[in-house]
N, CA, C and O of each residue as an XYZ file, in Angstrom:
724
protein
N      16.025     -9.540     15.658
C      15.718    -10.438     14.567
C      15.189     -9.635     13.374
O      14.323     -8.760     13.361
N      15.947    -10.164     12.338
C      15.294     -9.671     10.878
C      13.679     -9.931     10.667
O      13.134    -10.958     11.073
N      13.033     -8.948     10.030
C      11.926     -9.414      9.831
C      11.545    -10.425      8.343
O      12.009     -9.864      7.350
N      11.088    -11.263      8.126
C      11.154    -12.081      7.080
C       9.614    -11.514      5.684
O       8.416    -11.697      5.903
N      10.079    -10.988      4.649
C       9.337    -10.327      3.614
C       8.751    -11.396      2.874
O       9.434    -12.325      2.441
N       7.373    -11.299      2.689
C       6.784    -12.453      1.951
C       5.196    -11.883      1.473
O       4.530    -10.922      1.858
N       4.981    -12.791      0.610
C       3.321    -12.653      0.162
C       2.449    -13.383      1.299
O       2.833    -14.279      2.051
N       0.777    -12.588      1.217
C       0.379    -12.939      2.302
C      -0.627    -14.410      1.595
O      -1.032    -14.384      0.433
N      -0.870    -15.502      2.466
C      -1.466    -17.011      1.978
C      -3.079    -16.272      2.478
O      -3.189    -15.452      3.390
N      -4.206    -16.794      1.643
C      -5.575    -16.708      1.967
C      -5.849    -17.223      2.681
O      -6.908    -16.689      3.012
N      -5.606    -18.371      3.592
C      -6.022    -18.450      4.706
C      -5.780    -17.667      6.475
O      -6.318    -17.953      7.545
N      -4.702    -16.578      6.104
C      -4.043    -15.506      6.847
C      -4.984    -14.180      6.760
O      -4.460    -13.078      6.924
N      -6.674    -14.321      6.443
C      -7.657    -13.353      6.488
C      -7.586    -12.675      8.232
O      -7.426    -11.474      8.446
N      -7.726    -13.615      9.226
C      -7.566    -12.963     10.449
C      -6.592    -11.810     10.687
O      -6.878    -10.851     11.406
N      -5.332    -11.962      9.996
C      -3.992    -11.716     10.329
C      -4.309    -10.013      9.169
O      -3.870     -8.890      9.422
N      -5.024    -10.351      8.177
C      -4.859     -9.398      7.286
C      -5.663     -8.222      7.956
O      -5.154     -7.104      7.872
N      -6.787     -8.346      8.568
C      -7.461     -7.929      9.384
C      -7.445     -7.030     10.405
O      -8.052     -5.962     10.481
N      -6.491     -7.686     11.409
C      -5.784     -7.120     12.324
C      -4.687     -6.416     12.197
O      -4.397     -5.494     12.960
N      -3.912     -6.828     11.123
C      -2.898     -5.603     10.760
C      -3.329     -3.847     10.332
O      -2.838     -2.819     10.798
N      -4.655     -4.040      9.053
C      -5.204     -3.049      8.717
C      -6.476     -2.237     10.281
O      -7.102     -1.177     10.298
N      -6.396     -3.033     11.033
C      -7.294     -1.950     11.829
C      -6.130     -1.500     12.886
O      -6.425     -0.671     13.747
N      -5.199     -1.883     12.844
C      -4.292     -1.258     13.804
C      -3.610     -0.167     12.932
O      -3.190      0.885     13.415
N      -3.525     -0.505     11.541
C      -2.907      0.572     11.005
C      -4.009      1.647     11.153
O      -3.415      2.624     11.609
N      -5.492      2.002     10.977
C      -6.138      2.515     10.644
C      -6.822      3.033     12.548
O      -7.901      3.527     12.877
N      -5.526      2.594     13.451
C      -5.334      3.437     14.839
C      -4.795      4.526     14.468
O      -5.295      5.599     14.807
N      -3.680      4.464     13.708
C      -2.348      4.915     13.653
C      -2.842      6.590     14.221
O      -3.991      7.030     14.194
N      -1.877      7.151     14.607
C      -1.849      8.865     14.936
C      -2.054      9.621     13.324
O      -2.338     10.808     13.162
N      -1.896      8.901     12.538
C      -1.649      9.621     10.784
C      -2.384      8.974      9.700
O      -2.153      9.314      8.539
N      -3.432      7.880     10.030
C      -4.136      7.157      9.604
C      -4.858      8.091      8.661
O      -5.038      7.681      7.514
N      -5.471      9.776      9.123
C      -6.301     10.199      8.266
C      -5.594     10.497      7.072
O      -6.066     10.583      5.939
N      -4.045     10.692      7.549
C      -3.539     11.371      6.086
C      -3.413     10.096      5.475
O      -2.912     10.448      4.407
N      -3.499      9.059      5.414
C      -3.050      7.863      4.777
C      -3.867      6.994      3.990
O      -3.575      6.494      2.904
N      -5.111      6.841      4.765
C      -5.724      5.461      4.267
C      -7.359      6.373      3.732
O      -7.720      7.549      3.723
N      -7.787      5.461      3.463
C      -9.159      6.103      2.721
C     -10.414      5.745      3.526
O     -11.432      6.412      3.340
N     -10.408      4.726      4.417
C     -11.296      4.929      5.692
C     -11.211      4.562      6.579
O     -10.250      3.799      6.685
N     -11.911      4.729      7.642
C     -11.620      4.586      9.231
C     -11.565      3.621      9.486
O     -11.834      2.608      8.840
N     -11.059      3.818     10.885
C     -10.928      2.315     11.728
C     -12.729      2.222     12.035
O     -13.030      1.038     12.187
N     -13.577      2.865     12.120
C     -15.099      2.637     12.158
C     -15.801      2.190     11.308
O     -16.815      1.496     11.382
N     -14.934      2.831      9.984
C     -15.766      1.733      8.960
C     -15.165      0.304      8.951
O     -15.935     -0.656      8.986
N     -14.042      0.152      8.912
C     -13.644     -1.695      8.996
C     -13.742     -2.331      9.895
O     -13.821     -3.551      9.755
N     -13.773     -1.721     11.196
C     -14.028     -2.748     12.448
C     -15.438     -3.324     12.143
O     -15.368     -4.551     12.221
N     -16.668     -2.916     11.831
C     -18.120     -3.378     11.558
C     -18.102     -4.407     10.077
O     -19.142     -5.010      9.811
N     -16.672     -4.591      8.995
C     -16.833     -5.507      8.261
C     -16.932     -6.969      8.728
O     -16.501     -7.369      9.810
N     -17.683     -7.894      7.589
C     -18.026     -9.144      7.913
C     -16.794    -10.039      8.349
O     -15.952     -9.430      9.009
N     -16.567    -11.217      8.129
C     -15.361    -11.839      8.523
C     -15.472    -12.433      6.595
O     -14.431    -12.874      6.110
N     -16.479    -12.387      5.888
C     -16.455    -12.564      4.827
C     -15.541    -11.499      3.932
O     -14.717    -11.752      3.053
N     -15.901    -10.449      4.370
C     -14.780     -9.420      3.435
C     -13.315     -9.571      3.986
O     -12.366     -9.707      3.214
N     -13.212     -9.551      4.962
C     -11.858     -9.838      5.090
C     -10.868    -11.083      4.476
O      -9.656    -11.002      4.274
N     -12.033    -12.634      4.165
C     -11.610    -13.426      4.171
C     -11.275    -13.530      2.033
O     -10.488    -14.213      1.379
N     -12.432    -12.383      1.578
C     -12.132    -11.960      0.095
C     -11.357    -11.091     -0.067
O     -11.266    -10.668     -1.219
N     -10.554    -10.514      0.916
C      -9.623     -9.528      0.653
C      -8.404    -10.024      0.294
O      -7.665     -9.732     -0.646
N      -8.250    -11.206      1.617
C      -6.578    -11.939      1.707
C      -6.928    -12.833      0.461
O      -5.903    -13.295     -0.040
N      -8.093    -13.212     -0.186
C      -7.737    -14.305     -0.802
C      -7.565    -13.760     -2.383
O      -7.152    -14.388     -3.358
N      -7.950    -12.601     -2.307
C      -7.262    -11.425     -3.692
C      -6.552    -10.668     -4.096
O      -6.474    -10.084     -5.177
N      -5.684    -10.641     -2.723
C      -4.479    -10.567     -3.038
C      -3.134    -11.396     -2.269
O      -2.071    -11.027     -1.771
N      -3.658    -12.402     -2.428
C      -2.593    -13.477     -1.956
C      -1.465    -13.838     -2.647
O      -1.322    -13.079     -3.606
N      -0.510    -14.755     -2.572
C       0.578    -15.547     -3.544
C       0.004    -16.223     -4.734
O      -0.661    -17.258     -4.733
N       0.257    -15.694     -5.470
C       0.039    -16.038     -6.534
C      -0.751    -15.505     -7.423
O      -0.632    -15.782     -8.616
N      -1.734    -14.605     -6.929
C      -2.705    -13.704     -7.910
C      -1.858    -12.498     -8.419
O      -0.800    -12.109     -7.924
N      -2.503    -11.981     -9.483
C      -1.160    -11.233     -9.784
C      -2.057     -9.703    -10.312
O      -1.561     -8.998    -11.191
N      -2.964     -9.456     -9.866
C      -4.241     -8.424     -9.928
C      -3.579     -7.306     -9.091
O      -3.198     -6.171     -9.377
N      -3.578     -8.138     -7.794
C      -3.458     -7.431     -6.310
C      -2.567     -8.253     -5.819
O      -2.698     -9.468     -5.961
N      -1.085     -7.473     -4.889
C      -0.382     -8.758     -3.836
C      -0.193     -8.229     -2.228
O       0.193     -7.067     -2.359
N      -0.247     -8.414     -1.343
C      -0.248     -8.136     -0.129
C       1.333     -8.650      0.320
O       1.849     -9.767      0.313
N       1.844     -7.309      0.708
C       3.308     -8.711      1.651
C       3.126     -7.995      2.686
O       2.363     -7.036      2.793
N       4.095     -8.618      3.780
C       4.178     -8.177      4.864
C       5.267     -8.784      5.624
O       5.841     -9.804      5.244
N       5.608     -8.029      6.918
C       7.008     -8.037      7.332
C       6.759     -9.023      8.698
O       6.080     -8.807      9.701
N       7.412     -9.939      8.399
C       7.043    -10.862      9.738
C       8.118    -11.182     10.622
O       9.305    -11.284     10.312
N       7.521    -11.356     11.932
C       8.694    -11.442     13.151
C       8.216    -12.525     13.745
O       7.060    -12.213     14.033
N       8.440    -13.799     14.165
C       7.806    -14.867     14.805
C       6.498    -14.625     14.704
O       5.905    -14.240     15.712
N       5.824    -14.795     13.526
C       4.745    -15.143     13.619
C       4.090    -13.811     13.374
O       3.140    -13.993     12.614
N       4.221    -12.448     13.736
C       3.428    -11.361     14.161
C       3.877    -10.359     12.689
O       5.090    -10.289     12.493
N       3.360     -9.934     12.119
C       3.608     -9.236     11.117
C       3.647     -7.791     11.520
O       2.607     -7.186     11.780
N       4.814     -7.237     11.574
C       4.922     -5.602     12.044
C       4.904     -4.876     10.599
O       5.832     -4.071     10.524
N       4.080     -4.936      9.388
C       4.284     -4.199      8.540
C       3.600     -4.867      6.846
O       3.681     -6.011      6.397
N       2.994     -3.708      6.277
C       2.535     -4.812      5.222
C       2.344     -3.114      4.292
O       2.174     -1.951      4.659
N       2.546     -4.080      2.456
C       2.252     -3.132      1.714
C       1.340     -3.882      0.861
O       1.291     -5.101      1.027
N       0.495     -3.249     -0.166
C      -0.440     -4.016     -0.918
C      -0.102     -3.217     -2.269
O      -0.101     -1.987     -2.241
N       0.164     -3.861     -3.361
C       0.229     -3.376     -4.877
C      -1.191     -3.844     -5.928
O      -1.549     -4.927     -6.390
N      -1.597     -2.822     -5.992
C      -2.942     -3.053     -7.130
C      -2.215     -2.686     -8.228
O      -1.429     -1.747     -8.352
N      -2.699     -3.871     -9.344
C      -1.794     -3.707    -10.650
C      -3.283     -3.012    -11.660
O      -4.409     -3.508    -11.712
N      -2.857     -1.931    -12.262
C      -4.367     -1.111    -12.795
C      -3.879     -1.212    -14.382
O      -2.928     -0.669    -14.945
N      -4.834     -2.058    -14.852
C      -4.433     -1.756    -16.081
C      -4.560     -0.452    -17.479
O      -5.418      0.418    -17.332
N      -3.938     -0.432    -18.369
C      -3.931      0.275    -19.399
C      -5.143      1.068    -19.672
O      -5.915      0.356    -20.314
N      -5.724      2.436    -19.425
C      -7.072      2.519    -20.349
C      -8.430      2.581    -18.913
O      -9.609      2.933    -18.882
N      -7.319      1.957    -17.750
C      -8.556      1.727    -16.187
C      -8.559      2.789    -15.964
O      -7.555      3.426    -16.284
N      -9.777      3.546    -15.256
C      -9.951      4.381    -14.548
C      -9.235      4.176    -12.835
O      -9.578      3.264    -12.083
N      -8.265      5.178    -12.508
C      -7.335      4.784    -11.490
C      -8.124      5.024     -9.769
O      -9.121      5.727     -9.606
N      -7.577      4.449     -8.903
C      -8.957      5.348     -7.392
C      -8.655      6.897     -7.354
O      -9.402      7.562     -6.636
N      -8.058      7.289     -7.761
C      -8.259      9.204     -7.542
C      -8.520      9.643     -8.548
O      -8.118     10.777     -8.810
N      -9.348      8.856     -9.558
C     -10.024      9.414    -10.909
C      -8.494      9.226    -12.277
O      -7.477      8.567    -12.058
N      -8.768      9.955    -13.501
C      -7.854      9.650    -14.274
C      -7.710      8.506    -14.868
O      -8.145      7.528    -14.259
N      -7.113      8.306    -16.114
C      -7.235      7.289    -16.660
C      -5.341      6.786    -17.392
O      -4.599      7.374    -18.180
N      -5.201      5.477    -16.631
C      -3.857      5.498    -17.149
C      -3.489      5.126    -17.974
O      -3.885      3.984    -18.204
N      -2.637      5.652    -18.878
C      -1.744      4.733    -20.519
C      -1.504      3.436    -20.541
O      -1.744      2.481    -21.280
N      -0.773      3.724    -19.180
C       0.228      2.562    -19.097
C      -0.498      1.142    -18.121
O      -1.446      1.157    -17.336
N       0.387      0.003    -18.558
C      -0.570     -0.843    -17.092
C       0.649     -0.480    -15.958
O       1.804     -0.212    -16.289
N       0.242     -0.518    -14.799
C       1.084      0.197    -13.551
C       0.481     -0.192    -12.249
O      -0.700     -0.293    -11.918
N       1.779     -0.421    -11.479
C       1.388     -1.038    -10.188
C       1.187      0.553     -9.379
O       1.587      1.664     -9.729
N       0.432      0.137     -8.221
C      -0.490      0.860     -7.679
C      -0.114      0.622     -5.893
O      -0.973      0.091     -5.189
N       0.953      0.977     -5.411
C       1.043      0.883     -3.861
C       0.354      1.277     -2.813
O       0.129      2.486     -2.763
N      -0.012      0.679     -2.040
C      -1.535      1.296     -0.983
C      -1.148      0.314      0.659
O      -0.312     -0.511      1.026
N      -1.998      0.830      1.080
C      -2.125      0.711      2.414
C      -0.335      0.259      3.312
O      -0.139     -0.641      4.128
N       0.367      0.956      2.927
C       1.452      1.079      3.344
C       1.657      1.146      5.004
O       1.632      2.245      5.557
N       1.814      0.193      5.601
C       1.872      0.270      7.306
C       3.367     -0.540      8.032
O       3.651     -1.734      7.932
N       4.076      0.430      8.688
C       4.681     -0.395     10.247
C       3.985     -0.041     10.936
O       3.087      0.793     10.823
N       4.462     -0.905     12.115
C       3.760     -1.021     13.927
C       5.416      0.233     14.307
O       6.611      0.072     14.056
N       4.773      1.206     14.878
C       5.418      2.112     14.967
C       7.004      1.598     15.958
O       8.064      2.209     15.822
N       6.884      0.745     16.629
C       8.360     -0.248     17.449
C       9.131     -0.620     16.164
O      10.325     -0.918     16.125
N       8.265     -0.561     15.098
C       9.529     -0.981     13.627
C      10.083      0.229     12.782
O      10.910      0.092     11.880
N       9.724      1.013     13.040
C       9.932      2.298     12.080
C      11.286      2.347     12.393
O      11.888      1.963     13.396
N      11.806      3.078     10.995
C      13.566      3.501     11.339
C      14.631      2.472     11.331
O      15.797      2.778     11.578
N      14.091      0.678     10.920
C      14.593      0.047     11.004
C      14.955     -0.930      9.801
O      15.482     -2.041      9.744
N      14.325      0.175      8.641
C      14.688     -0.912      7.633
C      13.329     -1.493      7.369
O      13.767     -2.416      6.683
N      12.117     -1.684      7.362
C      11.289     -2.569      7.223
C      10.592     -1.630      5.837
O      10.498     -2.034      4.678
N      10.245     -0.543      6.275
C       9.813     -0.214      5.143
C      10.435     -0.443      3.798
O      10.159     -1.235      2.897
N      11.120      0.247      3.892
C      12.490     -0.307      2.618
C      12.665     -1.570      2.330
O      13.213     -1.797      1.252
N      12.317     -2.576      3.070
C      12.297     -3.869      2.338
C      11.430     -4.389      2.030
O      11.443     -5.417      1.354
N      10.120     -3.626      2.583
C       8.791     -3.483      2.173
C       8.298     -3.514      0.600
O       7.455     -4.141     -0.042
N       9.385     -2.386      0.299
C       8.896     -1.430     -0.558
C       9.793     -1.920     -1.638
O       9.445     -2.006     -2.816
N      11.112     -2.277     -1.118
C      11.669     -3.285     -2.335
C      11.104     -4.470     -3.425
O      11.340     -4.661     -4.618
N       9.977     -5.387     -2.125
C       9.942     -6.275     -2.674
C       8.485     -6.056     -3.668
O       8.323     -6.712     -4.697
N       7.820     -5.379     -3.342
C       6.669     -4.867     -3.943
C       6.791     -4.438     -4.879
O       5.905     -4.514     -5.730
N       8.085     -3.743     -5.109
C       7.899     -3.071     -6.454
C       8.935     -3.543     -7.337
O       9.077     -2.972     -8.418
N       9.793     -4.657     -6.972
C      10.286     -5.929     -7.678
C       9.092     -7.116     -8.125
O       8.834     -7.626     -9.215
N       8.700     -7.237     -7.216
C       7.503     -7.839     -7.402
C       6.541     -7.154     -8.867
O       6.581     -7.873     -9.866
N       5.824     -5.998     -8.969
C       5.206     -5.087     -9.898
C       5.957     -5.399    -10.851
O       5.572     -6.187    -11.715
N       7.415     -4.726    -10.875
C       8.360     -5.001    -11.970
C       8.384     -6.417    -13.016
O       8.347     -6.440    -14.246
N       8.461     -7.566    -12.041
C       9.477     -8.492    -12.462
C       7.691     -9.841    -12.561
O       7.381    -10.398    -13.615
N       7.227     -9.945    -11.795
C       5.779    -10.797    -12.157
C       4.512     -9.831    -12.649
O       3.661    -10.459    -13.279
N       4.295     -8.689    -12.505
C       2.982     -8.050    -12.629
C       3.045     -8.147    -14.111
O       2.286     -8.708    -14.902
N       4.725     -7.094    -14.391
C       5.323     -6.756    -15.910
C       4.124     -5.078    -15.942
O       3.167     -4.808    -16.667
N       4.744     -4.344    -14.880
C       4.068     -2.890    -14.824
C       5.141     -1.949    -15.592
O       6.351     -1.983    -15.367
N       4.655     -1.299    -16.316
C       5.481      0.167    -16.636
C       6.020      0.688    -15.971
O       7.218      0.926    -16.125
N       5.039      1.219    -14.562
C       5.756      2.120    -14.187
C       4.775      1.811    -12.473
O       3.612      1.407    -12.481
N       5.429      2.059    -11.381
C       4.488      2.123     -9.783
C       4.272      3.460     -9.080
O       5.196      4.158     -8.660
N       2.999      3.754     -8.988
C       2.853      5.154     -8.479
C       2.252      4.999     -7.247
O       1.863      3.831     -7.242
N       1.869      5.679     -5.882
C       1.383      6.004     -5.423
C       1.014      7.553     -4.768
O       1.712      8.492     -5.151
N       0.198      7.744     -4.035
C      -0.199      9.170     -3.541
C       0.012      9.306     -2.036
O       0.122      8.385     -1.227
N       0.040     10.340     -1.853
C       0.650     10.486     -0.697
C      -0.232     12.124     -0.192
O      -0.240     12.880     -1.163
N      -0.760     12.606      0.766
C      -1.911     13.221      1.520
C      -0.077     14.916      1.543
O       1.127     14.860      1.793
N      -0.619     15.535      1.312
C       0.655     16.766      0.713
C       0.720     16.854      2.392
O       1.919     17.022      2.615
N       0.014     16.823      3.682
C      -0.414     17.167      4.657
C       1.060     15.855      5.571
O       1.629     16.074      6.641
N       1.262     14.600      4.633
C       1.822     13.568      5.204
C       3.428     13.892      4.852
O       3.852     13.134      3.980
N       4.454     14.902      5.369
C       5.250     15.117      4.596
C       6.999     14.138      5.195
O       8.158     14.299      4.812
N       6.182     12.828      6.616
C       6.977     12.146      6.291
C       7.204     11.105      5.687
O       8.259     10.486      5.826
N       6.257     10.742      4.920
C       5.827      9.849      3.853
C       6.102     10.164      2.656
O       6.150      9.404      1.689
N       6.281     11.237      2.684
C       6.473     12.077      1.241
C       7.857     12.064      0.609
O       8.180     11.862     -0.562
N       8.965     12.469      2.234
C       9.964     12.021      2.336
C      10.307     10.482      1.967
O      10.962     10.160      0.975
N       9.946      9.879      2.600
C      10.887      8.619      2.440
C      10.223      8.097      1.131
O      10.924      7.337      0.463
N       8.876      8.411      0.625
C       8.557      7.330     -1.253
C      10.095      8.644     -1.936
O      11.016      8.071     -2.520
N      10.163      9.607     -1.849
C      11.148     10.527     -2.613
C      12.454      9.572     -2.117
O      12.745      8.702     -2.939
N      12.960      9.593     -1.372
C      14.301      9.051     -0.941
C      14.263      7.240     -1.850
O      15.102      6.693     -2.565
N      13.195      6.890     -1.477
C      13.142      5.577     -2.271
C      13.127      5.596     -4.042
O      13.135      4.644     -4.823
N      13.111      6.502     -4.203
C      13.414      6.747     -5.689
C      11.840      7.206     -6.339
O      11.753      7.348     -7.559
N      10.853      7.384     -5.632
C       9.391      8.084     -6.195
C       9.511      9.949     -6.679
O       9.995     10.685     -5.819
N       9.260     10.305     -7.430
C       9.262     11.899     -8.185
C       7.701     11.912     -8.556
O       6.934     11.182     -9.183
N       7.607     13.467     -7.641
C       6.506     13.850     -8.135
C       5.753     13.510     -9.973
O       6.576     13.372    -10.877
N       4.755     13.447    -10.198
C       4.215     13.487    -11.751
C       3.751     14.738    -11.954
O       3.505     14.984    -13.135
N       3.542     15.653    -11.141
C       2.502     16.886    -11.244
C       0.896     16.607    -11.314
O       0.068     17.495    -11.520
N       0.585     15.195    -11.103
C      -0.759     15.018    -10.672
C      -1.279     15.230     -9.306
O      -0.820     14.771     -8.260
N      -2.290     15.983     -9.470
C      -2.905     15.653     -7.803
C      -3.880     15.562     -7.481
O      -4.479     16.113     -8.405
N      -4.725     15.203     -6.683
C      -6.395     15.021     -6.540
C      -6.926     15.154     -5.007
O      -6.383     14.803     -3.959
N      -8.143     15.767     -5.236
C      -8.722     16.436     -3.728
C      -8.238     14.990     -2.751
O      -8.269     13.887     -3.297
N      -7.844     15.109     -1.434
C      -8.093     14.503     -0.541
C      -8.548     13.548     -0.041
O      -7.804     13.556      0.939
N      -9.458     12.308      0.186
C     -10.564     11.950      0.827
C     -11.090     13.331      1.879
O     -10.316     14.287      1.930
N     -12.331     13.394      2.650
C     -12.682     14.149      3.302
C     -12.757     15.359      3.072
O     -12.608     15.590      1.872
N     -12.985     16.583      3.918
C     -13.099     18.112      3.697
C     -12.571     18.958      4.320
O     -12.928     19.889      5.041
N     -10.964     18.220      3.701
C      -9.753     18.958      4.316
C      -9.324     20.540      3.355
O      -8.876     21.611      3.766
N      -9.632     20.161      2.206
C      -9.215     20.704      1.136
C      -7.828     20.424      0.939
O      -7.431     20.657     -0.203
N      -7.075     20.032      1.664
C      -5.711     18.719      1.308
C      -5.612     18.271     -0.252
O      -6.661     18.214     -0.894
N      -4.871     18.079     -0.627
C      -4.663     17.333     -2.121
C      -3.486     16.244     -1.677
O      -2.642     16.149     -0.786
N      -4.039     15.301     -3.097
C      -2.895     14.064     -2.353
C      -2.300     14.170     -3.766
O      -2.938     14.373     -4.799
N      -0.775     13.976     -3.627
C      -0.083     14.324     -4.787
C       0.518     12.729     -5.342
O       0.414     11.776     -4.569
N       0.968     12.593     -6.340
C       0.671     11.629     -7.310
C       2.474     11.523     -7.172
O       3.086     12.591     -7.137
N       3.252     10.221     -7.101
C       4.449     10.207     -7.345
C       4.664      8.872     -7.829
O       4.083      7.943     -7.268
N       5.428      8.662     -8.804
C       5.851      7.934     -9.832
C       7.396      6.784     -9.639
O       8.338      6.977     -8.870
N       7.260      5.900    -10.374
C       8.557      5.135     -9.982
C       8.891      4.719    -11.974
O       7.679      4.697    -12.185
N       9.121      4.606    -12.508
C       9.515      4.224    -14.232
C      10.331      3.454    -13.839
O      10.776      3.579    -12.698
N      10.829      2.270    -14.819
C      11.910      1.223    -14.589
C      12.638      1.788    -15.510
O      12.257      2.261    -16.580
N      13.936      1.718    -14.980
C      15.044      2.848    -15.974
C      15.889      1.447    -17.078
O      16.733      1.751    -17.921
């Protein structure tokens, strides 16, 4: 079965929840996300329940989708739209207003199957076509180089930006770009 691509509803806080601490199991979690599965397992049921409801359908700040299979979501991306002049999360300050891709996750039984890619389609149709972004960047851990792969194959090019790591890897996470042609 196809998985069905959609925005996530605010009352789906449980669901948002459980997707991000399983991603934040993952074997590659450090190169990826910005904190542990130790720091979010101890959040309230209140933050979770202000997370889904800020970036739900219809807000257009932040959008959450995710890849659903009867019910069970094997996959979710989140776009922060940063505006013009904002200070961005790895420091820097951007020109442009620009969508912002993050917490990028499959349940590893989905990988290789297309989910990301339709993931990643709709998110950044989405940015494009309701946000009205310039341009969608995200970063990627130089250490993560099959991630690196597939935002490049999806049409992402380095910018020549890069910024320390999280942690005291001495790692840099490199900055890659999407422009609407």
């Amino acid at each position: 079965m196809e998985p069905v691509i959609r925005s996530i509803r605010a009352d789906e806080w449980a669901a948002v929840k459980e997707i991000r601490l399983d991603a934040l199991r993952d074997p590659v979690a450090h190169l990826a996300f910005l904190e542990t599965y130790e720091e979010a397992v101890g959040k309230p049921d209140s933050f979770w329940r202000e997370r889904a409801a800020g970036a739900a359908e219809g807000v257009v700040e932040r959008q959450q989708f995710v890849a659903e299979v009867d019910g069970r979501w094997v996959g979710s991306v989140v776009v922060l739209v940063e505006e013009a002049g904002a200070e961005g999360t790895f420091g820097g300050v951007s020109e442009v207003r620009q969508g912002h891709l993050v917490g990028v996750f499959v349940r590893p039984e989905w990988r290789g199957r297309g989910v990301t890619e339709r993931l990643f389609a709709c998110a950044v149709e989405w940015a494009w076509e309701v946000a009205g972004v310039e341009r969608v960047r995200l970063f990627v851990d130089e250490r993560n180089s099959r991630a690196e792969g597939f935002y490049r194959k999806f049409g992402f090019v380095p910018s020549g930006v890069s910024a320390p790591a999280p942690g005291e890897s001495g790692a840099r996470e490199l900055e890659l770009v999407m422009t609407r042609v």
